[in-house]
C-alpha positions in Angstrom: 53.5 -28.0 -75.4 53.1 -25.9 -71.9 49.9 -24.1 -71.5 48.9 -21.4 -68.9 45.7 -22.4 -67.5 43.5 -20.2 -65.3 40.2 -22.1 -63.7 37.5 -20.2 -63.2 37.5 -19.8 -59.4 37.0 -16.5 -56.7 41.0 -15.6 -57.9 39.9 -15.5 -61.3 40.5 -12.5 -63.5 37.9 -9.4 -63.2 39.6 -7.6 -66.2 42.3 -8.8 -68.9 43.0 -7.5 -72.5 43.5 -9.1 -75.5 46.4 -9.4 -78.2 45.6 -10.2 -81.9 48.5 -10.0 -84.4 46.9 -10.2 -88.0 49.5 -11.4 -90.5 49.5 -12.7 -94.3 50.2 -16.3 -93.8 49.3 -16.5 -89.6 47.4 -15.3 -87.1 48.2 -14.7 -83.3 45.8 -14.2 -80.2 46.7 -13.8 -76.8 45.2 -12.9 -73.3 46.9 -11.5 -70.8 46.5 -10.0 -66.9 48.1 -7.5 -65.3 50.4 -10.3 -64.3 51.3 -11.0 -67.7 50.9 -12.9 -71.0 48.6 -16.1 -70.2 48.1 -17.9 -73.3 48.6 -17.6 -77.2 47.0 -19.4 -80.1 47.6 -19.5 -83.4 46.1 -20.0 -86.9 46.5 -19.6 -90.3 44.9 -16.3 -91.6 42.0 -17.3 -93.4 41.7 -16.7 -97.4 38.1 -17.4 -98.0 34.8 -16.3 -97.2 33.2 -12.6 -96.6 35.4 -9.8 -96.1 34.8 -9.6 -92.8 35.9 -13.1 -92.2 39.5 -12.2 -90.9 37.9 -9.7 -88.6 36.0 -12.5 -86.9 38.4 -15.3 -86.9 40.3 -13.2 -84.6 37.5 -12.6 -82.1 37.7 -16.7 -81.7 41.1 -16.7 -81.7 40.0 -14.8 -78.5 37.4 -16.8 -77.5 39.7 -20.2 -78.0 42.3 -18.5 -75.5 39.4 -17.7 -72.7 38.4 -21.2 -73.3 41.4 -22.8 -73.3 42.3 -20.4 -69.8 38.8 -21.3 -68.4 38.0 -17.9 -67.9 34.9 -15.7 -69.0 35.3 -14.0 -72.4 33.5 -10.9 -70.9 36.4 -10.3 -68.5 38.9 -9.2 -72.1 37.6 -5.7 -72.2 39.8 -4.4 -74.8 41.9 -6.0 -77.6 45.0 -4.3 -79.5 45.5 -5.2 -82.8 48.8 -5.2 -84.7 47.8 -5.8 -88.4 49.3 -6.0 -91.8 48.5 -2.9 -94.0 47.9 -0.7 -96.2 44.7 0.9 -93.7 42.1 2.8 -95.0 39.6 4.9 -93.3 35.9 3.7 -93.9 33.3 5.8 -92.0 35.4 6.9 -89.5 36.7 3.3 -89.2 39.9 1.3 -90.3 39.6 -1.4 -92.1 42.7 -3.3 -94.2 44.0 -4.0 -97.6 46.8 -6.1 -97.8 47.6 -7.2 -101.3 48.7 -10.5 -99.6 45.1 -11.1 -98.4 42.5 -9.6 -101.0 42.2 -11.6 -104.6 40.2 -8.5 -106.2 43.4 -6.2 -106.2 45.2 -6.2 -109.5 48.0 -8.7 -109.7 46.6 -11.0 -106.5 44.5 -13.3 -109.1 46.2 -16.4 -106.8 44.0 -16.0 -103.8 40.7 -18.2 -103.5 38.5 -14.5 -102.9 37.7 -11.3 -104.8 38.4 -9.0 -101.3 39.5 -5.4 -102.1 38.6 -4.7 -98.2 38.5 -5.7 -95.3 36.5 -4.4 -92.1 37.9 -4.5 -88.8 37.7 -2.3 -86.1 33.8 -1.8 -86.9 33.5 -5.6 -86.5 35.7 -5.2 -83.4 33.8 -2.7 -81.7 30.4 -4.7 -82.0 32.4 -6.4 -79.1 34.4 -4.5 -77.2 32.5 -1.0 -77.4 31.7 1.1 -74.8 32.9 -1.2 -71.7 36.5 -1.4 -73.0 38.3 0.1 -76.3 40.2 -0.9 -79.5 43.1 0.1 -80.9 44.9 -0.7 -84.1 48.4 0.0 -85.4 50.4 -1.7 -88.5 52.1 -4.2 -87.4 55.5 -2.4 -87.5 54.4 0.8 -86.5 52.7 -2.0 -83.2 56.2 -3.8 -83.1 57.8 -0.1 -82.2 55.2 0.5 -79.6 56.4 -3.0 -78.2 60.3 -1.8 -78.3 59.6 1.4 -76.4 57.5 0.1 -73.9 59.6 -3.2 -72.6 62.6 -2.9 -75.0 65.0 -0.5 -75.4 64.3 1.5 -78.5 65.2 5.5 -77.8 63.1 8.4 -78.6 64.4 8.3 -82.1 64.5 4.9 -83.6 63.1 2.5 -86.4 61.8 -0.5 -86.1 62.0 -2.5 -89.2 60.8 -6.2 -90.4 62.3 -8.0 -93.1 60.1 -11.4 -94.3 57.9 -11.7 -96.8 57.5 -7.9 -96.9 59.1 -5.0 -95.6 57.8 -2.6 -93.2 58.9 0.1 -91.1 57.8 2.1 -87.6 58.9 5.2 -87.1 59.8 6.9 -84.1 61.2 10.8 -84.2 61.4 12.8 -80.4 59.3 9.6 -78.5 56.8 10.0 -81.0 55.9 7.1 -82.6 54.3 8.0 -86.2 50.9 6.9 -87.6 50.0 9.5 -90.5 46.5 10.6 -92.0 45.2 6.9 -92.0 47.8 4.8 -89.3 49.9 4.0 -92.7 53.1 5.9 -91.8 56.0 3.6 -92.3 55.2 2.0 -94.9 58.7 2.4 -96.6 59.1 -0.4 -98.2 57.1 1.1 -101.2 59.7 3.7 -101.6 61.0 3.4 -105.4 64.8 3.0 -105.5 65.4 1.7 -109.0 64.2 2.5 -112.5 65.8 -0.2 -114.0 64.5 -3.2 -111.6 61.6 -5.1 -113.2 60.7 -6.8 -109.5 57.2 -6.2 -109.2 55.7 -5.8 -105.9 52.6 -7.0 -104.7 50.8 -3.4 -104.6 52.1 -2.7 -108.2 54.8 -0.9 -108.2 58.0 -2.1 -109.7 61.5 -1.3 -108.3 60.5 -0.5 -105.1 62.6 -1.8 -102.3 60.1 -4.9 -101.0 59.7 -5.8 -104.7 63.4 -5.9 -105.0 64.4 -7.7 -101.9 61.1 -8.9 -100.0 61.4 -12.5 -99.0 59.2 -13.8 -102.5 61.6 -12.0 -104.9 65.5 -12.4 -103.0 67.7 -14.1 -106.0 64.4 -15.2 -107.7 66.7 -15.7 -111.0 68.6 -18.0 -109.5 65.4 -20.4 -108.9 66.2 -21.7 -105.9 64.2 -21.2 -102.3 65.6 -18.7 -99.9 66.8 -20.5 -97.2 69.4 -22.6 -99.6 70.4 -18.7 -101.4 71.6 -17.9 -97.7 73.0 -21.1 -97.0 74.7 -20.5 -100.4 76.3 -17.8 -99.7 77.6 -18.7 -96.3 79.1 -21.6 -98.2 80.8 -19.4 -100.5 79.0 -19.8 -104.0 79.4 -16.3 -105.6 76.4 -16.1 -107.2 74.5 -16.6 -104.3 76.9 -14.2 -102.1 76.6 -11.6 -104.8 72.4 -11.6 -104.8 72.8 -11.3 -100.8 75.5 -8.3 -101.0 72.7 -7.0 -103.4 70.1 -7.4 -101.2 71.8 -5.9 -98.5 72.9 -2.6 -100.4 69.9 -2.0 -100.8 68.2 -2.6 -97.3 71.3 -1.1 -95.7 70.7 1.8 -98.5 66.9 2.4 -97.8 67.8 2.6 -93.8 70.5 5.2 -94.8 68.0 7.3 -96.4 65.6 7.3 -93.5 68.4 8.0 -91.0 68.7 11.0 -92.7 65.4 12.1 -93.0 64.8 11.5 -89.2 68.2 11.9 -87.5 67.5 8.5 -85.7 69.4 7.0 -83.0 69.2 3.0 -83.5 67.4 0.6 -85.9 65.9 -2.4 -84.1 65.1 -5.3 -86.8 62.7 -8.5 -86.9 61.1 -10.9 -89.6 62.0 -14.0 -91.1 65.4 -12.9 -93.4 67.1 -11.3 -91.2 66.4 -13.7 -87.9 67.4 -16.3 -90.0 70.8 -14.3 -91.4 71.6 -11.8 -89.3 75.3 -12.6 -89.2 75.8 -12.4 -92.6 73.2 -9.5 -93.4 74.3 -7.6 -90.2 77.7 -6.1 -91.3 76.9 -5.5 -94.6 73.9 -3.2 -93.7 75.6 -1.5 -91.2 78.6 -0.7 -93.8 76.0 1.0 -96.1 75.4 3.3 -93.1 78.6 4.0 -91.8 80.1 4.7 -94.9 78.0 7.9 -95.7 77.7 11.2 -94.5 79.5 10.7 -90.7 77.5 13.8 -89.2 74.3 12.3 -89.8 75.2 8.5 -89.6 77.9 8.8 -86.5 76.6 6.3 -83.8 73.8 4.8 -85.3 73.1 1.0 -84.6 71.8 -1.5 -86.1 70.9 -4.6 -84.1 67.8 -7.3 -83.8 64.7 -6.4 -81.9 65.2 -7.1 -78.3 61.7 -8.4 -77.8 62.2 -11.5 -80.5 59.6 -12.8 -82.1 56.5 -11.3 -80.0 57.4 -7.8 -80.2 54.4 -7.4 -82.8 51.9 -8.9 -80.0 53.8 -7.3 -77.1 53.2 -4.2 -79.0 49.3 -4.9 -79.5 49.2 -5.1 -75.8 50.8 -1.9 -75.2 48.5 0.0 -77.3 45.8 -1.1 -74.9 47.0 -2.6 -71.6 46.6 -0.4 -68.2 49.5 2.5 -67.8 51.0 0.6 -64.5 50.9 -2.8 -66.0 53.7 -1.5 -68.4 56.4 -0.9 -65.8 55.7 -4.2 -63.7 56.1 -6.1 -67.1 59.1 -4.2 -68.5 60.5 -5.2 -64.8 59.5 -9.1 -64.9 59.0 -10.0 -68.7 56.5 -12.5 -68.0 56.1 -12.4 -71.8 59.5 -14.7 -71.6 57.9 -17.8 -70.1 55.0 -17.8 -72.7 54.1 -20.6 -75.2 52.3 -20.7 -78.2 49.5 -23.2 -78.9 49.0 -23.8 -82.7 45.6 -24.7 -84.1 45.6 -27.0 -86.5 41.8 -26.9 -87.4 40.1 -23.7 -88.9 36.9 -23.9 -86.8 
């Protein structure tokens, strides 16, 4: 696998910043110059230890990329973080609670730790305060930061992801929203059904990611995912009629927020819907198009333009110099980049 390697000579770097993209099941870093993306590794996010242990595997995550570059760790002077949620606000710091990550939340008794939080910008900033800065966003609410800076999100657009979960960023007049504690967006909690016994991982049941999040698509039918939408494409009508389902709903859930925040387009990314987009694609957009023409007219759906880094493109933008954005959004060095899995937790 290609890897961009700096030496350490008089050319190298005086200042880079750093990308880490904190997920459930992975975790991204990546250091780039103000000539692009150099290098990104990745890891599975850890599930064991002291709460602070995701915190620090990303800062060697960092570390591994700076080696791996041969170039000083001191040049990274900032990092931007784009992190799985819900945040909460700890002494004037964020920290996170995923309910994919912390065993001591009800209903998460299958992870190997008690975790009900987790630090991370206070960890952070043991490293990167005063010289440089820290910024974190949810990872959707980081992905739309990514699609209006390089992609071609308007001033009044969602970005959503559909995997495991489902998340949303929300963008009304170029403002990108964060709310009271940076967890604006996260919509896929909103309850759409009283009858639905899907439970979701935060406790709720009936709410749209308990309903049609990755774990819990056509779940009675007891077969994985990926052979449900191969199913369908087939023609099997039980399997066609759990994705129709699934898609009413998504498609119903992006209705409602069109019409909360007269958007303009709706870029989408994770797993389900890179993986189905064809067959997904024209059955969300009928559940907007249908309804309510003033309010609906003209609004696309369509897959993020920045793929599968627009969460660590968006990281970078929360932090980056302003005149690196328009070189990049100009060159999309970001297209020529590789990842480098790690195998080993070290």
């Amino acid at each position: 696998m290609h890897q961009y390697l700096m030496p350490m000579t008089s050319d190298a770097p005086t200042t880079a910043v750093a990308a880490l993209d904190i997920g459930g099941t992975k975790m991204a870093a990546c250091v780039a110059t103000a000539s692009g993306p150099l290098l990104r590794v990745v890891q599975s996010t850890l599930t064991s230890g002291t709460p602070d242990t995701i915190a620090r595997q990303g800062l060697r995550l960092i570390d591994e990329c700076c080696q791996q570059l041969q170039i000083d760790p001191a040049v990274v002077q900032s990092v931007g973080v784009s992190s799985c949620g819900p945040f909460e606000l700890r002494d004037g710091a964020i920290g996170i609670i995923p309910p994919n990550l912390c065993g001591g939340l009800p209903n998460r008794d299958d992870l190997p730790n008690d975790w009900t939080f987790l630090p991370l910008e206070s960890v952070l900033r043991k490293r990167f305060s005063p010289v440089g800065s820290v910024r974190i966003a949810n990872d959707c609410v980081a992905a739309l930061h990514g699609e209006r800076a390089f992609g071609t999100a308007p001033a009044n657009s969602i970005y959503v992801t559909w995997s495991t979960g489902i998340g949303f960023g929300l963008c009304v007049d170029g403002h990108i929203l964060n709310g009271k504690a940076g967890n604006a967006g996260h919509a896929g909690h909103m309850l759409l059904s009283e009858t639905s016994d899907a439970l979701c991982g935060c406790g709720n049941r009936g709410d749209l990611e308990g309903m049609i999040g990755g774990r819990n698509v056509g779940k009675h039918l007891g077969k994985p995912l990926e052979v449900i939408f191969r199913d369908a494409q087939g023609g099997d009508a039980a399997a066609l009629d759990v994705v129709k389902d699934a898609a009413r709903w998504f498609g119903r859930a992006l209705y409602n927020l069109t019409t909360i925040l007269d958007t303009e387009a709706i870029f989408i990314g994770g797993s389900v819907w890179r993986h189905n987009e064809a067959l997904l694609a024209p059955l969300v957009q009928r559940e907007i198009d249908d309804r309510f023409p003033a309010l609906t007219r003209d609004v696309t759906v369509q897959s993020t333009t920045l793929g599968e880094l627009v969460t660590d493109l968006g990281a970078f933008s929360l932090v980056m110099p302003a005149d690196w954005i328009a070189d990049w959004r100009a060159q999309r060095p970001w297209e020529t980049l590789r990842s480098v899995p790690l195998a080993e937790t070290r």
